[in-house]
MMTF fields as JSON, N, C-alpha, C and O atoms, coordinates in Angstrom:
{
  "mmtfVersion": "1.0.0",
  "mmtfProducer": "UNKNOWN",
  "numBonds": 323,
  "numAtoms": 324,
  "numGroups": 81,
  "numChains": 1,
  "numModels": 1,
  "chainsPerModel": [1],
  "groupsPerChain": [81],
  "chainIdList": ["A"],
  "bondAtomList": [4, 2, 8, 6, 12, 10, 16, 14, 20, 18, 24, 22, 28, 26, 32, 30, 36, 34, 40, 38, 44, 42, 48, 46, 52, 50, 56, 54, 60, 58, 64, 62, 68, 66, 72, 70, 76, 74, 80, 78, 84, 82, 88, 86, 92, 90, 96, 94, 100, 98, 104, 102, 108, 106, 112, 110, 116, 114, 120, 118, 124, 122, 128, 126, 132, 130, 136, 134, 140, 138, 144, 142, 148, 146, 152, 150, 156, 154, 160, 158, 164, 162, 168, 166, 172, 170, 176, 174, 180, 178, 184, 182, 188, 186, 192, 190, 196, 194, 200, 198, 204, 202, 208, 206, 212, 210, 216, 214, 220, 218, 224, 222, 228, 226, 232, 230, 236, 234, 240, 238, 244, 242, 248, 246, 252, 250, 256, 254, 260, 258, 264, 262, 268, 266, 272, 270, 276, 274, 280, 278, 284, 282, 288, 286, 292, 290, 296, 294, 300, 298, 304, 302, 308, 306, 312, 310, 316, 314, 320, 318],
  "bondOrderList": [1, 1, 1, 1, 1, 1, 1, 1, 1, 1, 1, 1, 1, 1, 1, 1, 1, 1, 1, 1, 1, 1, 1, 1, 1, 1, 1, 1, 1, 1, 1, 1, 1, 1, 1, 1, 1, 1, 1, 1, 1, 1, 1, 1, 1, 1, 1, 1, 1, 1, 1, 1, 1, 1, 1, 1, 1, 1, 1, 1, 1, 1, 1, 1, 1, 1, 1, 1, 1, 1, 1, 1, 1, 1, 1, 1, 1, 1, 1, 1],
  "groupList": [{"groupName": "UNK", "atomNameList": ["N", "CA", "C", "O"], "elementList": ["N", "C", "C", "O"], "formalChargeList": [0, 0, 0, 0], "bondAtomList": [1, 0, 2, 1, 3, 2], "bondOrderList": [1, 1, 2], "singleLetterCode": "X", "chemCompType": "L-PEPTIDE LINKING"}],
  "groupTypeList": [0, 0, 0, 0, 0, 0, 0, 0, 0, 0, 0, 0, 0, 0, 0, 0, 0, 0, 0, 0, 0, 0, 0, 0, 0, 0, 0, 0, 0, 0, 0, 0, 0, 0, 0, 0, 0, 0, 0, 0, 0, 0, 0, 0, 0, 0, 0, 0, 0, 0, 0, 0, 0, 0, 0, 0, 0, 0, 0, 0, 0, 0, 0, 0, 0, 0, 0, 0, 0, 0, 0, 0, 0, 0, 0, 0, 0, 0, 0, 0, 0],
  "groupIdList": [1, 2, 3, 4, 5, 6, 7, 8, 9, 10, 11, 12, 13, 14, 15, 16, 17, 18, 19, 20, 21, 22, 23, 24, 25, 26, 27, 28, 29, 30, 31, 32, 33, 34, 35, 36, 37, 38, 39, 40, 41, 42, 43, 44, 45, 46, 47, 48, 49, 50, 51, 52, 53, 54, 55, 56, 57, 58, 59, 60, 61, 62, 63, 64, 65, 66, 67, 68, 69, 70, 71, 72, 73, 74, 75, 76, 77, 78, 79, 80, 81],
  "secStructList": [7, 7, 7, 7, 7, 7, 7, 7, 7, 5, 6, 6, 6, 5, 7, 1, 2, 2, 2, 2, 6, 6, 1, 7, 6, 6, 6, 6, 6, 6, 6, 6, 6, 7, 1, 1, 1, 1, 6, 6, 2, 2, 2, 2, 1, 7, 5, 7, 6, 6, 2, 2, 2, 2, 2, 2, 2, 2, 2, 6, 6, 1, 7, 7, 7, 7, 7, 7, 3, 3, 6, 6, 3, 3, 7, 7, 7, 7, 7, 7, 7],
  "xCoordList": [103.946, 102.527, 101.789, 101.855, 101.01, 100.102, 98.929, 98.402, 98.696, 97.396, 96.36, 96.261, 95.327, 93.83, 93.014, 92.802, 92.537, 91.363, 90.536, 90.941, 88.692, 87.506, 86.961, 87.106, 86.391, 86.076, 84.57, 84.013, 83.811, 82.494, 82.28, 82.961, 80.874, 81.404, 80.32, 80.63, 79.032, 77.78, 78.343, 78.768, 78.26, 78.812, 79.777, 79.848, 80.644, 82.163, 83.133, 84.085, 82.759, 83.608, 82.55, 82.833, 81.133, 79.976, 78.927, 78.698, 78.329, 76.895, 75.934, 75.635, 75.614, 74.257, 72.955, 72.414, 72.719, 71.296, 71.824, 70.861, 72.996, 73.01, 72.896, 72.804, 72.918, 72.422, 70.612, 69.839, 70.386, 69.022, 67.698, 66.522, 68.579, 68.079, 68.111, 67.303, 69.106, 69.135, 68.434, 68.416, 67.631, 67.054, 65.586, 65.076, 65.233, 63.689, 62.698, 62.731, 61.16, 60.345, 59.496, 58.4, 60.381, 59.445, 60.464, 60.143, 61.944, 62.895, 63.037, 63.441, 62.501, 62.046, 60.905, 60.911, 59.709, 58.697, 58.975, 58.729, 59.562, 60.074, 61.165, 61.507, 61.817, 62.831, 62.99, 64.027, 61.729, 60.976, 61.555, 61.182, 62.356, 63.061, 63.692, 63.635, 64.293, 65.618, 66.475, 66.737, 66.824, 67.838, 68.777, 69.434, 69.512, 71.053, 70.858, 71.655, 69.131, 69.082, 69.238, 69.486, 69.019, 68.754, 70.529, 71.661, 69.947, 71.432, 72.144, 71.59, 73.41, 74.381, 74.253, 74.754, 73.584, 73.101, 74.688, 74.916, 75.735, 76.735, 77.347, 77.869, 77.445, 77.922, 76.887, 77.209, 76.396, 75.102, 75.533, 74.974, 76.369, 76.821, 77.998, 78.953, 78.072, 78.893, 80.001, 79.487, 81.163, 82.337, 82.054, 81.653, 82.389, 82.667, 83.897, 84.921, 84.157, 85.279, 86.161, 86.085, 87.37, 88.582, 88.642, 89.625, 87.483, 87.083, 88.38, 89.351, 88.455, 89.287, 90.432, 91.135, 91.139, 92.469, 92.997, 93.765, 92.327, 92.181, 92.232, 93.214, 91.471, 91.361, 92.899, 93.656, 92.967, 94.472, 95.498, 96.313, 95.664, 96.569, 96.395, 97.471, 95.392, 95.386, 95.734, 96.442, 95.125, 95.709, 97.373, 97.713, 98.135, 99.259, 100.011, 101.027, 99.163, 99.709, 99.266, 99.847, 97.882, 96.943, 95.606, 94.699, 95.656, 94.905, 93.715, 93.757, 92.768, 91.137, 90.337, 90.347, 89.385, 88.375, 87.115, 86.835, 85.953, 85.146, 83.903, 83.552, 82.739, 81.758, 80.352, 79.342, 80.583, 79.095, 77.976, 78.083, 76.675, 75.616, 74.842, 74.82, 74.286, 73.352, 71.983, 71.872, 71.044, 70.203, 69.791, 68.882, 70.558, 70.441, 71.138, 71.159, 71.75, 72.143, 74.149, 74.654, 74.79, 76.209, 76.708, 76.167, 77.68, 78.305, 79.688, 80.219, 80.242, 81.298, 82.304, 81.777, 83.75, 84.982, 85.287, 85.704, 85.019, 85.741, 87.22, 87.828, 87.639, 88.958, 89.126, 88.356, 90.542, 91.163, 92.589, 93.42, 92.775, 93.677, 94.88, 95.887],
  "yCoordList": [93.469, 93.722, 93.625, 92.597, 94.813, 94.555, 93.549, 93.244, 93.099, 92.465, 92.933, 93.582, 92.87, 93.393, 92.643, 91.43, 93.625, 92.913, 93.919, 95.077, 93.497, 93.94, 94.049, 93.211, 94.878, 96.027, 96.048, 96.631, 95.234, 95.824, 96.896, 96.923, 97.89, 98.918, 98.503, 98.714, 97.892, 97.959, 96.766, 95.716, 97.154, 96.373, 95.212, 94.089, 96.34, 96.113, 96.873, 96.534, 98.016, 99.65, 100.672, 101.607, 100.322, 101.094, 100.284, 99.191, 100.833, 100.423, 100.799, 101.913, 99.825, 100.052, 100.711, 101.797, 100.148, 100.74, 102.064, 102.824, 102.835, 103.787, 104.865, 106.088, 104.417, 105.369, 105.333, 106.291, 104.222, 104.541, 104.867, 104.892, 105.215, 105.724, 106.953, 107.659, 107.615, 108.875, 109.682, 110.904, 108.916, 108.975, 109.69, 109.349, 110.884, 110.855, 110.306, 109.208, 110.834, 109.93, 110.077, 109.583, 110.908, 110.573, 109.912, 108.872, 110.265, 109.074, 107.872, 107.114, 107.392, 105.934, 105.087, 103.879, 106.214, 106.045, 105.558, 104.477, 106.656, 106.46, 105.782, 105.733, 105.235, 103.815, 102.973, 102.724, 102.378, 101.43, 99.998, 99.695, 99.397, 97.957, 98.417, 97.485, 99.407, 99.77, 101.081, 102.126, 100.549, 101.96, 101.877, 102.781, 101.259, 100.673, 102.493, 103.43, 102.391, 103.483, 104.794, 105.798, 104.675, 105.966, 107.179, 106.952, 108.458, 109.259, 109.487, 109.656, 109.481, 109.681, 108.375, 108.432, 107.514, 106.543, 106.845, 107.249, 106.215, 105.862, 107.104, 107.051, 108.058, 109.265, 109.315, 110.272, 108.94, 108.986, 107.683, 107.422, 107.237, 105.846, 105.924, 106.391, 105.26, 105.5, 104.604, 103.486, 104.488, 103.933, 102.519, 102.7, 101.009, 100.37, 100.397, 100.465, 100.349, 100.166, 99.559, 98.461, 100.548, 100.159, 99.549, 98.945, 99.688, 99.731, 100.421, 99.717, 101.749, 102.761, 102.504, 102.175, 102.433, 102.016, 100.553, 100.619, 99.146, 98.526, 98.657, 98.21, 99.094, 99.281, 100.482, 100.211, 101.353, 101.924, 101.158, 101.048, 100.642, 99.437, 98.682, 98.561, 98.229, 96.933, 97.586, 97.132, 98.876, 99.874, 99.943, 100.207, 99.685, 99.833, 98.922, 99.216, 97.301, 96.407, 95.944, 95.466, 96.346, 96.251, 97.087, 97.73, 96.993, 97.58, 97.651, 96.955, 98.121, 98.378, 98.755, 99.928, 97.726, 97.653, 97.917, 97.236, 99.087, 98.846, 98.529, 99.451, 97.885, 97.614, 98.507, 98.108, 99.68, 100.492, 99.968, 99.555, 100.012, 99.989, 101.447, 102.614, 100.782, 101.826, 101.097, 100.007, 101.741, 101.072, 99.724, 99.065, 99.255, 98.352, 96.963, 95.9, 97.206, 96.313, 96.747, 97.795, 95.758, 95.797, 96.304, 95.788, 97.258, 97.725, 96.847, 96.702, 96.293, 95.799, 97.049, 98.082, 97.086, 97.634, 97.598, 96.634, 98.897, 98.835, 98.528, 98.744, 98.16, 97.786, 97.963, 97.836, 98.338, 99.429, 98.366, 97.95, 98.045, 97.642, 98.172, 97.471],
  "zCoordList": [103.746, 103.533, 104.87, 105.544, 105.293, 106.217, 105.866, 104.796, 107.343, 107.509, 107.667, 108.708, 106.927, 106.798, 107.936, 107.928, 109.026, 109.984, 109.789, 109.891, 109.346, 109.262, 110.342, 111.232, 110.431, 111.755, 111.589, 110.66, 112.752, 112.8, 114.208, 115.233, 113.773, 114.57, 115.883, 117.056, 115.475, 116.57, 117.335, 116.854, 118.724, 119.459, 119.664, 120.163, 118.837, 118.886, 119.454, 120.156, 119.043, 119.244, 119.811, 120.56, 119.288, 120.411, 120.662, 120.143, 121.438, 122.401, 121.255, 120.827, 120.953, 119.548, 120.916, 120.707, 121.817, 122.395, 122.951, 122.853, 123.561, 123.7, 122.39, 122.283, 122.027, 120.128, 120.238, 120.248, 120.295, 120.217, 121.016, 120.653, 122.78, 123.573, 123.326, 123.929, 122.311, 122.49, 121.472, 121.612, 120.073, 119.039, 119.984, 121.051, 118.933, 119.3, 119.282, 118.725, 119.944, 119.825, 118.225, 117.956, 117.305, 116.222, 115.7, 115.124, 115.719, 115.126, 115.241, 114.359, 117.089, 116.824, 116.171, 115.93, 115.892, 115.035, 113.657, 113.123, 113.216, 111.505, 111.245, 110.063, 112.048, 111.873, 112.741, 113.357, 112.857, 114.002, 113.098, 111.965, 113.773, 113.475, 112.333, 111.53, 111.805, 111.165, 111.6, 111.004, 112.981, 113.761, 113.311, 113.829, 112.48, 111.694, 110.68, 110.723, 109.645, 108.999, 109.484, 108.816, 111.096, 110.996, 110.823, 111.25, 109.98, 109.744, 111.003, 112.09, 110.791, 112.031, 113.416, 114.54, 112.935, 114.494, 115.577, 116.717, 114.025, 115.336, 115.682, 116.795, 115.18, 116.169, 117.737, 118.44, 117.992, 118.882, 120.108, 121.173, 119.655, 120.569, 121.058, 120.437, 122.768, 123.139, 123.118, 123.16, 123.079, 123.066, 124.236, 125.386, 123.587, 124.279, 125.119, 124.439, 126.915, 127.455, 126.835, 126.284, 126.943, 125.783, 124.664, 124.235, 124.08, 122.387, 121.957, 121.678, 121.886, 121.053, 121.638, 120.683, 122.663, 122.663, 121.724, 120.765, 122.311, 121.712, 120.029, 119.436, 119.521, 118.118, 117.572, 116.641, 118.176, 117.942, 118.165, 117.248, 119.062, 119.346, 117.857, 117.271, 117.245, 116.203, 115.063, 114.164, 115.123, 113.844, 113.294, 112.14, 114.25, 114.412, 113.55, 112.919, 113.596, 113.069, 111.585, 110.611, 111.92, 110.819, 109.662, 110.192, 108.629, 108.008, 108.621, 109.636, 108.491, 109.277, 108.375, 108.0, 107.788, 106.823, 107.4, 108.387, 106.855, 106.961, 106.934, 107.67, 106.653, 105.974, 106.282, 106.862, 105.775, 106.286, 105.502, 104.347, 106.328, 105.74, 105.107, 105.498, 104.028, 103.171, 103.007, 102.446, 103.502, 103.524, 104.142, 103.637, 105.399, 105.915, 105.334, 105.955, 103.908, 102.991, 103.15, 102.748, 103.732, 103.803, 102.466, 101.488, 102.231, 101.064, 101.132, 102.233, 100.027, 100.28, 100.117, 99.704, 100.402, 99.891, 98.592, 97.95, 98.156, 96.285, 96.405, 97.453, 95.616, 95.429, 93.914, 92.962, 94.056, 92.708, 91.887, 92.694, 90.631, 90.455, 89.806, 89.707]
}
């Protein structure tokens, strides 16, 4: 059985402020102290140094869970029996 390690992505695997330097100036308007909401943030962010190797490397050994937000509110992992 693999081992399950939970994966956070904002400044872990990317630069949360390079995402939101790159947001417009009406997108920082309309999600002013909730940039987590805004659509696509983390495509918009850049890779922490050897984030992604790192994390392929752990893939290897281990499952990779992850907890997206909806609405600023953590979704847990459904799980199936």
């Amino acid at each position: 059985m693999r081992k399950i390690v939970y994966v956070d992505m904002d400044n872990v695997l990317v630069d949360f402020k390079t995402g939101i330097s790159r947001l417009t100036p009406e997108e920082l308007k309309l999600f002013e102290d909730r940039y987590d909401e805004v659509p696509n943030i983390f495509s918009k962010m850049d890779p922490i140094e050897n984030a992604i190797v790192s994390y392929e490397k752990l893939c290897c050994s281990m499952t990779p869970i992850y907890f997206p937000l909806r609405h600023g509110k953590m979704q847990l992992p459904c799980t199936t029996n």
